[in-house]
C-alpha positions as CSV (number, residue, x, y, z in Angstrom):
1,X,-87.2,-55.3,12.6
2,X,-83.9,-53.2,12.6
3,X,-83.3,-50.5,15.1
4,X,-84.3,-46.7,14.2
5,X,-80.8,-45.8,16.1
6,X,-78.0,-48.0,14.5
7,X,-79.7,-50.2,12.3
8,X,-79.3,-53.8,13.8
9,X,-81.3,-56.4,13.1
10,X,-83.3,-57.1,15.9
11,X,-85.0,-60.2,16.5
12,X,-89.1,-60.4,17.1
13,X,-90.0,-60.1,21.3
14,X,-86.7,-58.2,21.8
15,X,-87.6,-54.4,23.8
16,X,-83.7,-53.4,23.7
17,X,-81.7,-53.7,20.5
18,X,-78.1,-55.9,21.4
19,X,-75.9,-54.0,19.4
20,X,-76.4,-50.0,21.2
21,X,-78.9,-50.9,23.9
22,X,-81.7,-48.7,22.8
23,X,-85.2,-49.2,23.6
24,X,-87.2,-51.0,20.7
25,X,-90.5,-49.0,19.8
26,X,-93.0,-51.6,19.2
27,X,-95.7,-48.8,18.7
28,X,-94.8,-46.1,16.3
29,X,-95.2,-42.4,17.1
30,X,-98.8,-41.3,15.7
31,X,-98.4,-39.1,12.8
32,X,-101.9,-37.4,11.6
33,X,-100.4,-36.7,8.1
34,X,-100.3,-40.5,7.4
35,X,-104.0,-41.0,8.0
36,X,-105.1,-38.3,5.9
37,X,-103.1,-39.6,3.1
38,X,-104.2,-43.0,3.6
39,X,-107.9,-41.9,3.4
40,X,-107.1,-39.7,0.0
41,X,-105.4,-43.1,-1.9
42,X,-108.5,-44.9,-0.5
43,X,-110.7,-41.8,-2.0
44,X,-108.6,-42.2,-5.0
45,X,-109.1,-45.5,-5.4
46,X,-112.5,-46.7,-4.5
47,X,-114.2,-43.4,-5.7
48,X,-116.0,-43.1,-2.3
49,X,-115.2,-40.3,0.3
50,X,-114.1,-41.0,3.6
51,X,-116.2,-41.9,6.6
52,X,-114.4,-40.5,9.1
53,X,-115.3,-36.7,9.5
54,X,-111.0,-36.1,10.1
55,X,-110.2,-36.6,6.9
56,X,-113.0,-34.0,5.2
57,X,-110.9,-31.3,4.7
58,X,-114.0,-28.9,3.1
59,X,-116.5,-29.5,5.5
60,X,-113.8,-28.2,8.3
61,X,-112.9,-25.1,6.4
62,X,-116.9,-23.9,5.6
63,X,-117.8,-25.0,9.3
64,X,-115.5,-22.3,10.7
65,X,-112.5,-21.9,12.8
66,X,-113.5,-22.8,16.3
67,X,-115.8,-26.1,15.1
68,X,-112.4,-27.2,13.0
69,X,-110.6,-27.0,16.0
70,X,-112.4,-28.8,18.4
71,X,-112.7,-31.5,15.5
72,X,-109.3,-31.7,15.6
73,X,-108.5,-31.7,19.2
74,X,-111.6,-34.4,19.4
75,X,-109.3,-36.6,16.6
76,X,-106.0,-35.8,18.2
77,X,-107.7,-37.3,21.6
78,X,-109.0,-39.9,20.4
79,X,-105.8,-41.1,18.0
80,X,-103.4,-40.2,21.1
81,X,-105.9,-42.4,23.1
82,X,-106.1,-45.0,21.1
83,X,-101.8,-45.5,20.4
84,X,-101.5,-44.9,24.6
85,X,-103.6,-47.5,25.1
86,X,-102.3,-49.9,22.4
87,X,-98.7,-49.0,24.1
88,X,-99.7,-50.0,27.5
89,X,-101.7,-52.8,26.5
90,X,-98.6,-54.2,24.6
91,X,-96.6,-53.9,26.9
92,X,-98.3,-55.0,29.8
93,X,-99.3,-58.5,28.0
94,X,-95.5,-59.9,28.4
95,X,-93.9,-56.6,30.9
96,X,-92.8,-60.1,33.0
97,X,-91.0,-61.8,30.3
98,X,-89.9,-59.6,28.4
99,X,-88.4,-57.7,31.2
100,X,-86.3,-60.7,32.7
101,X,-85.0,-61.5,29.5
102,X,-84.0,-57.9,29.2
103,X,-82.2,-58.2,32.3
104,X,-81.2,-61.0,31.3
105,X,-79.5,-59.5,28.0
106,X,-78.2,-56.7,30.5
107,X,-76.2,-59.0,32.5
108,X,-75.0,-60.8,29.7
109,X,-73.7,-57.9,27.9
110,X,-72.0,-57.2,31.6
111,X,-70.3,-60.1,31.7
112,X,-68.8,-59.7,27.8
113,X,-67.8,-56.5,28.4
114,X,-65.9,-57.5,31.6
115,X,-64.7,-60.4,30.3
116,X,-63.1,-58.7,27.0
117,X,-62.6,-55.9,29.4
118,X,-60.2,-58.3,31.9
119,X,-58.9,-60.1,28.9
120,X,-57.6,-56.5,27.6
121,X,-56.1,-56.2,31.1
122,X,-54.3,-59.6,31.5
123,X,-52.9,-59.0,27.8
124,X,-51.7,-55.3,29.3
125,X,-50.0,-57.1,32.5
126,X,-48.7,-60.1,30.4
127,X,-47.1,-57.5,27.9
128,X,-46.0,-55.7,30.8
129,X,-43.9,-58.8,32.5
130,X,-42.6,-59.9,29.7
131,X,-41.0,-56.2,28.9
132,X,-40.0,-56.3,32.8
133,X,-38.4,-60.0,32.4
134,X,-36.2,-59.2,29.1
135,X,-35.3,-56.0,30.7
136,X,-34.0,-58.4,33.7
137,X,-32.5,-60.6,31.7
138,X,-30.4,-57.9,29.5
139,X,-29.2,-56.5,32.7
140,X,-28.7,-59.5,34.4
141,X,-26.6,-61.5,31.4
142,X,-24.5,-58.2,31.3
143,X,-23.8,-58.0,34.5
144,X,-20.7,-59.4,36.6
145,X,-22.4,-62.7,37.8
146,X,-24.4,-63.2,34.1
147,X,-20.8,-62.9,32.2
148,X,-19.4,-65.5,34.4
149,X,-22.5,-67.7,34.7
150,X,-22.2,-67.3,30.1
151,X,-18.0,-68.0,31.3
152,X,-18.4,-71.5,33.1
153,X,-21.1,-72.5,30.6
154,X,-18.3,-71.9,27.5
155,X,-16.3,-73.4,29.6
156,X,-18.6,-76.8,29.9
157,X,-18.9,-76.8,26.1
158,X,-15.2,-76.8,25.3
159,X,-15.3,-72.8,24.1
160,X,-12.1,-72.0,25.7
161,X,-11.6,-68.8,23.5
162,X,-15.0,-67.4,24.2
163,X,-14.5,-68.4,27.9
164,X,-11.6,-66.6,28.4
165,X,-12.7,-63.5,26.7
166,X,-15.9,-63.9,28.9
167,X,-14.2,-64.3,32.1
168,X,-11.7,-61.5,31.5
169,X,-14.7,-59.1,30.6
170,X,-16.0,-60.1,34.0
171,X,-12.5,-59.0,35.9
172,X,-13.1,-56.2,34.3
173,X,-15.8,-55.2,35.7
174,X,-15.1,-56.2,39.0
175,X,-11.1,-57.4,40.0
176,X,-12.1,-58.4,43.1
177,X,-14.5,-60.9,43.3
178,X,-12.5,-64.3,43.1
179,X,-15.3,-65.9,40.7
180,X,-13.8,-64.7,37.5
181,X,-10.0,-65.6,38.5
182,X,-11.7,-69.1,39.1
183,X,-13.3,-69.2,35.7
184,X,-10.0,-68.0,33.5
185,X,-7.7,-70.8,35.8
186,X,-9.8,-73.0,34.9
187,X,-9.7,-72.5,31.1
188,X,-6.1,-72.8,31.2
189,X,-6.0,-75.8,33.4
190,X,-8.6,-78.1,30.9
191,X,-5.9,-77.1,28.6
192,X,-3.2,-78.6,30.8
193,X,-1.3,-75.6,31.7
194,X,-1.1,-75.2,35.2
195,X,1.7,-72.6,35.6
196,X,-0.9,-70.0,33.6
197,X,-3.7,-71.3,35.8
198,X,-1.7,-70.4,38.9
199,X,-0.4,-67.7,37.4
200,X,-3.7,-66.0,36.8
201,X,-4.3,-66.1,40.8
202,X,-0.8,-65.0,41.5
203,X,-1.0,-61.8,39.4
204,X,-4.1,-60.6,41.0
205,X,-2.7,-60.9,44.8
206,X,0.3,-59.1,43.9
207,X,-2.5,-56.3,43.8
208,X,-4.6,-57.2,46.2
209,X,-2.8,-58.3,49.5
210,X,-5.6,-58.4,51.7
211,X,-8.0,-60.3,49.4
212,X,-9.2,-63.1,51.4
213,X,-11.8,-64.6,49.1
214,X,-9.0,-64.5,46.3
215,X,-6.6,-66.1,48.4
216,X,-8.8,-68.8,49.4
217,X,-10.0,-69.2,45.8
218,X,-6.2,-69.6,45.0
219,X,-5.8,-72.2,48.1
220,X,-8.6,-74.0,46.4
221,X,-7.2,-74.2,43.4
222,X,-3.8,-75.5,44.6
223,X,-6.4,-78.4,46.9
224,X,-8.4,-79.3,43.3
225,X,-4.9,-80.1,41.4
226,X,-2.8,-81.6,44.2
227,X,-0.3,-79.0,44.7
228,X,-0.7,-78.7,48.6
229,X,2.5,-78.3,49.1
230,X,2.4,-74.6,47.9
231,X,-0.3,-73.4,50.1
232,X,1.9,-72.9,53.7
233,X,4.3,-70.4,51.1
234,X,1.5,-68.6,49.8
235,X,0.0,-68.2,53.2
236,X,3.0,-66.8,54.8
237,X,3.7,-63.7,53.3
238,X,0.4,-62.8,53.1
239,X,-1.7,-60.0,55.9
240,X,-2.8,-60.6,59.0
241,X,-6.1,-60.2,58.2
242,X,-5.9,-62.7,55.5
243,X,-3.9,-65.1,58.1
244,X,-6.8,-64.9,60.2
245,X,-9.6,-65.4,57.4
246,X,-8.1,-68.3,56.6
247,X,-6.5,-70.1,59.8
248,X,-8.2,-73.7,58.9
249,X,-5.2,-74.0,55.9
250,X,-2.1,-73.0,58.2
251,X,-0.9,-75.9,59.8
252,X,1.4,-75.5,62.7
253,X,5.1,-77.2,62.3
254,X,6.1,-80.2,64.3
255,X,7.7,-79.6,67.8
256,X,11.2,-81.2,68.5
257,X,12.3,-82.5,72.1
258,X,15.8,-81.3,71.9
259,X,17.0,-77.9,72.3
260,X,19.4,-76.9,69.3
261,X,21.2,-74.2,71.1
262,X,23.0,-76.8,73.3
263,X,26.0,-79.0,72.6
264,X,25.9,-83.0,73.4
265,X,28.2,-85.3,74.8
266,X,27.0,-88.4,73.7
267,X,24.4,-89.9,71.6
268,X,20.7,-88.4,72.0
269,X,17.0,-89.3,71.2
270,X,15.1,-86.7,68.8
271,X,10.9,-86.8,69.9
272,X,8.7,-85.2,66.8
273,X,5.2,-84.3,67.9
274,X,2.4,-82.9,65.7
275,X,-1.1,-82.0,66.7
276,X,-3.9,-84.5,66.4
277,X,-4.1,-86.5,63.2
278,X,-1.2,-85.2,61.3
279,X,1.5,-86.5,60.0
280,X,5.5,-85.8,60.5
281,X,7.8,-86.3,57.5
282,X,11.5,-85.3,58.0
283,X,15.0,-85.1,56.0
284,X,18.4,-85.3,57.6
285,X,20.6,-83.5,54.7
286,X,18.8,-79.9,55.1
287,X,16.4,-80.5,52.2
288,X,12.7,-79.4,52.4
289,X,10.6,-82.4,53.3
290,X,7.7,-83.6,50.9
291,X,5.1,-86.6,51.7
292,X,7.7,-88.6,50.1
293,X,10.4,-88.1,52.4
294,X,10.7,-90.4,55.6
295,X,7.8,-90.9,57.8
296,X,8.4,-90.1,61.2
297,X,7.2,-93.4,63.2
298,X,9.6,-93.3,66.1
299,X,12.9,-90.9,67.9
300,X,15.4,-89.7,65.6
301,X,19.1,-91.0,66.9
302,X,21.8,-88.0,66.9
303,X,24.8,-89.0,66.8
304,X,28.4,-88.0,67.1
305,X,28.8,-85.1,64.8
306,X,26.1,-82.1,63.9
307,X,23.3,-83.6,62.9
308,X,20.4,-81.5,61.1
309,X,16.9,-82.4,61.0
310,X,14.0,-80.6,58.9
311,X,10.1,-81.8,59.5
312,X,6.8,-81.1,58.1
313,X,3.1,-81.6,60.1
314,X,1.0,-82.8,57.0
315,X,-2.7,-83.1,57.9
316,X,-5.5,-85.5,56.7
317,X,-6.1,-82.7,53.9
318,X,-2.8,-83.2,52.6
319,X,-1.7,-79.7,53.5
320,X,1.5,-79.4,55.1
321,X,3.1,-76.7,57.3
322,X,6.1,-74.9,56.7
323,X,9.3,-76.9,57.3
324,X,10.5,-76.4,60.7
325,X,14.7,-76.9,60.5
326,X,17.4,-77.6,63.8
327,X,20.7,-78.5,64.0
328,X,22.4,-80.9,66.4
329,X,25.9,-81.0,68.1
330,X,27.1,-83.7,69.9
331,X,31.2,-83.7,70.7
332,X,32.8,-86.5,72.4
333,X,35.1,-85.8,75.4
334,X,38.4,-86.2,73.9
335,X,41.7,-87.5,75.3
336,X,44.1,-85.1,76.7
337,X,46.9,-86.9,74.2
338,X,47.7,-90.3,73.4
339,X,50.0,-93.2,75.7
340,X,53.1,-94.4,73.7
341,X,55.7,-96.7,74.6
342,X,58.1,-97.0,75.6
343,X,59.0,-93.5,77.4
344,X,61.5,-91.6,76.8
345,X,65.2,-92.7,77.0
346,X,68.5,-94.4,75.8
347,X,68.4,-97.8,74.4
348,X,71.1,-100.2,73.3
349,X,68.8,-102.4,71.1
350,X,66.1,-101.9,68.9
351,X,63.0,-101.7,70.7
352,X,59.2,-101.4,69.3
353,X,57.0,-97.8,69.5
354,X,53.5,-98.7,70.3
355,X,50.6,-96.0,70.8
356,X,47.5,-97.0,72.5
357,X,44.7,-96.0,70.3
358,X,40.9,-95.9,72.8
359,X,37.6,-97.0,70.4
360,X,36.5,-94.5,68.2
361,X,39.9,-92.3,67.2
362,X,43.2,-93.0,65.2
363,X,46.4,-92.5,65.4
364,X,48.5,-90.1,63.7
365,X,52.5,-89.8,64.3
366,X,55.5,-87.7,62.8
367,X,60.0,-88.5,63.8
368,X,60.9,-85.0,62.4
369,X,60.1,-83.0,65.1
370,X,56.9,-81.2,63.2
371,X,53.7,-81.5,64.8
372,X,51.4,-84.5,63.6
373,X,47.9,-84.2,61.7
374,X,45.5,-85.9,59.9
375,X,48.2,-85.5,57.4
376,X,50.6,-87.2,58.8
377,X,51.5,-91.0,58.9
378,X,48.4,-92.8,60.2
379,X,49.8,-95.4,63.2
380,X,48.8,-98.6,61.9
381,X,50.8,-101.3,63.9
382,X,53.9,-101.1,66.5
383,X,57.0,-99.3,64.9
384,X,60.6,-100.3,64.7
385,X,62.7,-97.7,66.6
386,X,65.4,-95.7,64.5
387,X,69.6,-95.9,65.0
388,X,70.4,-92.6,66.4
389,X,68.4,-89.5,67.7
390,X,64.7,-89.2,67.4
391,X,62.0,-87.0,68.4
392,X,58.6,-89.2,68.1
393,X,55.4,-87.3,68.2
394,X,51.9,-88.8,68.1
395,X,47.9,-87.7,68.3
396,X,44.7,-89.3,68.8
397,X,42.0,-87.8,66.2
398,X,38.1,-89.0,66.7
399,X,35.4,-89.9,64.2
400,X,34.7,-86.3,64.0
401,X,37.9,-85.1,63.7
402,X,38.9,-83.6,66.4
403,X,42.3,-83.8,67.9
404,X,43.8,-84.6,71.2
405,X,46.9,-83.2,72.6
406,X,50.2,-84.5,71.1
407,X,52.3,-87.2,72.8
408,X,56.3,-86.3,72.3
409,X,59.0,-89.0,73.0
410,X,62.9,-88.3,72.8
411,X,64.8,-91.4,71.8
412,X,68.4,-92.1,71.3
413,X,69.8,-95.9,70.1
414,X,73.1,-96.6,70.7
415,X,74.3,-99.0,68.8
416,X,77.9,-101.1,69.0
């Protein structure tokens, strides 16, 4: 059977057709027309007239109006009778059966529909974050942290032209995050080139003097290739602000025992102390001190002289602090002026001129009545005293150089 509505096929004992849901009409609607053509094939065909008074058309017109209508009202009853009752009784032989199974049918129609209706729906939302994901992503990979993030992955790979290009887009968009002066040191350093790797930081600060993270990003980056040594300069002229920020990488100097303001008079004992766990190195001809200069271990002797000591605090990082430089004076009481012999006088025979030279100085003399210096003839042994007239005059000059006062003898040797 296929539905009157839409056609569908619709399988025997079904009430509702699948395809539009109408109601299957298992008794058709009575038409009168078709009986009385059925009865005048039959009359046609057998050559015998009908039994059933309904389908004698002359008797009905030469009986008159009123009998023909109550004939027909009598048929119409009975025919409309007769397809009521076959309706009901069809339908009440399987009404249980046949109306689970259409409920049945109902619910399973239900379900499709919501289940091609929620597929429709997850296919919509699906769609929907996928267009919100690429969206992210484009706006993500474009952005500051996605060009550095593509940076230090060209980077890994060896791409040190499309690093660089990367990382100097990223500046671009923002010179003062430190991340993108990280990235473009780094290129240059895998390529050995450290003075462009420092100089990448350096430029930037020369901008930005309070830029904390880029300063410590620079500090780092002096820790990661061993160069210590550069961070106490780097921190010193920079702010306040960036002083305090980063206080863990300045290193206090070492503290000396002696005051260098004062002036010694004999040998003295240097103390170096340093805070906990770091190291003192020091240099005694006013050169900066490295990690390879001598290891302070006990007191520093000062001698005669000005002595001049520069130290460094180093601590377990490696980083050192800046150099702290003094300078020592220690002067020797000298001599008023030197004893020679013998004194003053005349002498009849040749006699011998001794000066008496103390530890520690020598002896410098003149006989032509100028004053002696370091210039002058250095007294190495008695002297034999001259015929005649002489004025003999003598100093005593210390390991430092200084001078005492000057000794003067007259002589005069007579001779016979």
């Amino acid at each position: 059977m296929k539905c009157r509505y839409c056609g569908y096929e619709i399988p025997d004992g079904e009430l509702y057709c699948e395809h539009c849901g109408k109601e299957v009409r298992i008794v058709p609607d009575y038409n009168p027309l078709d009986d009385m053509l059925t009865a005048q094939i039959k009359v046609s065909l057998d050559g015998e007239e009908p039994e059933d008074e309904a389908f004698n058309t002359a008797p009905v017109r030469n009986t008159g109006r009123n009998t023909g209508r109550r004939t027909g009202t009598d048929r119409g009853t009975r025919q409309g009778t007769s397809r009521n009752t076959n309706r009901s009784t069809g339908r009440r032989g399987s009404s249980p059966e046949m109306e689970r199974r259409r409920r049945r049918q109902q619910q399973a129609r239900k379900k499709a529909a919501l289940r091609k209706k929620r597929r429709r729906l997850l296919m919509i939302m699906a769609l929907f974050l996928i267009l919100i994901a690429a969206g992210i992503y484009f706006l993500y990979s474009n952005s500051y942290a996605g060009v550095v993030r593509r940076g230090i992955r060209a980077l890994d790979a060896g791409n040190y032209s499309e690093a660089q290009s990367l990382f100097e887009r990223a500046m671009s968009k923002d010179n003062e995050r430190p991340e993108a002066y990280t990235g473009l040191s780094g290129v240059y350093a895998a390529q050995d080139d450290l003075d462009a790797a420092e100089a990448v930081f350096l430029t930037g600060l020369e901008e930005q003097t309070d830029n904390a993270d880029l300063y410590e990003a620079c500090v780092n980056f002096y820790m990661d290739t061993e160069q210590q040594e550069k961070i106490p300069e780097l921190l010193d002229d920079a702010s306040d602000t960036v002083q305090e920020a980063l206080g863990g990488y300045i290193i206090d100097g070492p503290s000396f025992s002696l005051d260098d303001e004062e002036t010694f008079e004999d040998v003295q004992e240097l103390t170096l102390t340093a805070g906990d766990g770091e190291t003192i190195y020091y240099t005694t001809d006013e050169s900066d001190p490295t990690t390879s200069s001598t290891k302070y271990t006990e007191p520093i002797q000062i001698s005669e002289g000005t002595t001049t000591i520069t130290a460094i605090a180093v601590d377990d990082r490696g980083v050192p602090s800046l150099p702290v430089q003094k300078s020592y004076t220690v002067e020797f009481p000298i001599v008023d002026a030197p004893a020679v012999s013998p004194s003053t006088g005349q002498y009849d025979e040749a006699k011998q001129i001794e000066i008496k030279v103390p530890e520690g100085y020598d002896a410098y003399y003149t006989m032509d009545e100028s004053d002696p210096t370091t210039a002058s003839t250095k007294y190495t042994g008695p002297i034999e005293m001259p015929e005649g007239t002489t004025i003999f005059k003598a100093i005593l000059v210390n390991g430092e150089g200084r001078s005492s006062g000057i000794t003067t003898r007259n002589y005069e040797r007579i001779t016979n």
